[in-house]
N, C-alpha and C positions, 0 to 999 in steps of 0.2 A: 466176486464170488468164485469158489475154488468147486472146480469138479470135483474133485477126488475127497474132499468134504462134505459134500452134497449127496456125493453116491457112498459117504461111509455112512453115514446116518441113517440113509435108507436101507442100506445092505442088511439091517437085523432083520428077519421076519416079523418080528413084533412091531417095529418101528416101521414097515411098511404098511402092516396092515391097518394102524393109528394112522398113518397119514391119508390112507385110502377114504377110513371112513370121516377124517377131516374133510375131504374135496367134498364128500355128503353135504355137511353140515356142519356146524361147529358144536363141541362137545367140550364138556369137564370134566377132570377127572374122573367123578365119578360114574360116570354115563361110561367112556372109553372103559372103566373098569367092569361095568356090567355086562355092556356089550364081548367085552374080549376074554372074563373067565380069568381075569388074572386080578391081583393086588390093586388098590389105589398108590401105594407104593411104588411096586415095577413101573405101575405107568406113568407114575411121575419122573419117576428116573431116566425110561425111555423119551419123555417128551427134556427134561434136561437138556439130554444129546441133543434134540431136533432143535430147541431152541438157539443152545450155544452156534449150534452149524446154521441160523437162520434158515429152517427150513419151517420150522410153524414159530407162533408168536402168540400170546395172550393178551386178551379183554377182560378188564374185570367188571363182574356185575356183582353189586352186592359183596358176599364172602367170599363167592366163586369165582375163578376165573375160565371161561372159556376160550380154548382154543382154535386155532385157523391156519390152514397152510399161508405160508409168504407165497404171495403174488410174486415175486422178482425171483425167487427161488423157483417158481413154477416157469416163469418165463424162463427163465436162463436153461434148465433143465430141458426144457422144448427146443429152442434155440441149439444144444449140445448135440440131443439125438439127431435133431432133423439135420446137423451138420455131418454128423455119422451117417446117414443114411446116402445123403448125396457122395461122400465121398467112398460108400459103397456102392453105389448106384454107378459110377465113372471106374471102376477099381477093372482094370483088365485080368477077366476070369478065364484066359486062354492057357490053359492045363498042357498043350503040348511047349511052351514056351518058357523057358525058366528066366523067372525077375529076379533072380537072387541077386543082391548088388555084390557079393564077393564071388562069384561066378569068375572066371576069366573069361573074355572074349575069345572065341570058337569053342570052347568047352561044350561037351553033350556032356 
């Protein structure tokens, strides 16, 4: 899986807010369109994206299909942050010290 795939997907507002209410519960079209005030159309469009980028995937029941976030999209995105976090967490935040790596040595 590619981050920068993952986090384009979700970068729409609209497509965040369908995935949110996926981790809810899973939903069709039409439900995601009730709930969110927009088209069955847009939403279909918007889940497109999510699909092509394996971030949700569909079940069909019937004529419907309903949709679910990827579990491996979800882990891998947890995995990402929490890898972000540590290596802000270890990031030396001392302000009087400059880390520029093109700095010269004795340079103020």
């Amino acid at each position: 899986m590619e981050l920068e795939l993952l986090m384009k997907a979700l970068g729409e507002p609209m497509r965040l807010r369908i995935f949110c209410l996926l981790l809810e519960r899973k939903h069709c079209v039409r439900s995601l369109s009730k709930k969110l005030g927009v088209t069955e159309s847009a939403v279909s469009q918007h889940l497109k994206v999510m699909r092509s980028a394996g971030v949700v995937y569909g079940e069909k029941y019937g004529y419907h299909t309903h949709y679910l976030p990827a579990q491996e999209a979800v882990d891998f995105l947890a995995e990402a942050f929490c890898s972000m976090r540590t290596k802000s967490l270890e990031l030396d935040r001392d302000m009087s010290v400059c880390q520029c790596e093109f700095r010269k040595e004795g340079e103020v």
